[in-house]
C-alpha positions as CSV (number, residue, x, y, z in Angstrom):
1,X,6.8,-41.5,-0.3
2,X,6.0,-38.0,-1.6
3,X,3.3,-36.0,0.6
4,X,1.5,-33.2,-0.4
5,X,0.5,-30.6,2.7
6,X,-2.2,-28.6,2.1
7,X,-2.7,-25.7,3.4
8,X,-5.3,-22.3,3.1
9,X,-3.0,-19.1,2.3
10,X,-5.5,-16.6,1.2
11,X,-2.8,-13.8,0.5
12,X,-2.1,-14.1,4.5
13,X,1.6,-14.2,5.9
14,X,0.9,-15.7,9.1
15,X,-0.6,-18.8,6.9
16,X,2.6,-19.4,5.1
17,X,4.7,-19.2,8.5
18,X,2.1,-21.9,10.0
19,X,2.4,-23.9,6.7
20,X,6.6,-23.6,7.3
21,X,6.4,-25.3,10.9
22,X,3.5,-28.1,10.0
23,X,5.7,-29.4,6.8
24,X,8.6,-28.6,9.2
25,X,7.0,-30.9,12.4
26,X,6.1,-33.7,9.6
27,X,9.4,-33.8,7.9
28,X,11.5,-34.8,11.5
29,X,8.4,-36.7,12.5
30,X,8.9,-39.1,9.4
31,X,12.2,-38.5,7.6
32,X,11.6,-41.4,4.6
33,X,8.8,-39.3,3.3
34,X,8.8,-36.1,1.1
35,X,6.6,-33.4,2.5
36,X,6.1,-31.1,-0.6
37,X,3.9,-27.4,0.4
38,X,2.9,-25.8,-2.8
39,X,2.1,-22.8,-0.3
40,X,6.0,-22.8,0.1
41,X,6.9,-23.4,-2.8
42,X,5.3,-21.1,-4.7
43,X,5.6,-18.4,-1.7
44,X,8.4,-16.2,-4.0
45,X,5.1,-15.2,-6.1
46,X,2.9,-12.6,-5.2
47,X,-0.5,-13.4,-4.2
48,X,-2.4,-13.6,-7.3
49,X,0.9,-12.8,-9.6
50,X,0.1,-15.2,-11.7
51,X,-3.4,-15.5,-11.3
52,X,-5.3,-17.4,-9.4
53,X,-6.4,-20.3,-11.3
54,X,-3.2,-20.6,-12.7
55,X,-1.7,-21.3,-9.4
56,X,-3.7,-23.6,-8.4
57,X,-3.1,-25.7,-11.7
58,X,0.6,-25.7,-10.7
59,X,-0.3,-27.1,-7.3
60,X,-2.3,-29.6,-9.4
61,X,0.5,-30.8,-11.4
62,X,2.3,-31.2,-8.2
63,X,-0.3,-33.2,-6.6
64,X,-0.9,-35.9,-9.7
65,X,2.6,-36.8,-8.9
66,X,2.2,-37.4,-4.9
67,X,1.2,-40.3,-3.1
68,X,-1.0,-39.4,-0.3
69,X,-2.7,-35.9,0.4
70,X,-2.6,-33.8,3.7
71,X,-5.0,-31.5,5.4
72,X,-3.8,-28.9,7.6
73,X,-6.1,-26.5,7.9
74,X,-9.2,-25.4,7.3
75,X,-10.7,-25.9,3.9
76,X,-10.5,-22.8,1.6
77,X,-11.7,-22.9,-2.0
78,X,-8.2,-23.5,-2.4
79,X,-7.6,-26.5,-0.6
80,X,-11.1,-28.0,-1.6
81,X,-10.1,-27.9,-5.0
82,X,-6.7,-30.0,-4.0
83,X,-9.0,-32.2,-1.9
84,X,-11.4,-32.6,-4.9
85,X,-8.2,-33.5,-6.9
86,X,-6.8,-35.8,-4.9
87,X,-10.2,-38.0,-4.5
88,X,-10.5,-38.0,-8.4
89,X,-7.0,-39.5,-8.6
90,X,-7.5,-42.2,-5.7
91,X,-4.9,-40.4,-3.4
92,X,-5.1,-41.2,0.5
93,X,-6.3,-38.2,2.3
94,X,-5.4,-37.4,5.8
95,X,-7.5,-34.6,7.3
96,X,-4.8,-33.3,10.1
97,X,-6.3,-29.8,10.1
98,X,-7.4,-30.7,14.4
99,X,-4.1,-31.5,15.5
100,X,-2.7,-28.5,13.9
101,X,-5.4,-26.1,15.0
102,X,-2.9,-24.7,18.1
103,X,0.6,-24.2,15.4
């Protein structure tokens, strides 16, 4: 199963280093799955490099791929237009943003 974690970054460091141990806590947790973080992924750009809608359309293509969608902290614009995404394409959504709150 391919997972999509979702995470707010908004040009923060500290978000991507939370986003790091999350996807890494989920991946041992449940080693069948794929936990894919665009935040990671995409964490050799600048913030706003490429621009910003741009970005997000490349964690879009991503997401139309996965099979469930994951929460994980609070809900930027960023991650309300994932959520939004996911919803339109029938994903599950799993809001796990509380029992992260303390990574």
């Amino acid at each position: 199963m391919l997972v999509y974690v979702s995470h707010c970054y908004g040009g923060n460091p500290e978000n991507v280093e939370r986003a790091k141990r999350i996807t890494h806590d989920l991946q041992v947790e449940n080693p069948t799955h794929c936990f894919v973080c665009p935040l990671l992924m995409f964490s050799h750009l600048q913030y706003g490099e490429i621009g910003y809608d741009e970005e997000i359309e490349l964690h879009l293509d991503i997401l139309s791929v996965c099979d469930q969608f994951l929460i994980t902290s609070e809900i930027s614009e960023g991650v309300q237009r994932e959520l939004d995404f996911a919803r339109l394409i029938e994903l599950e959504v799993f809001d796990l943003a509380e029992k992260y709150r303390s990574i």
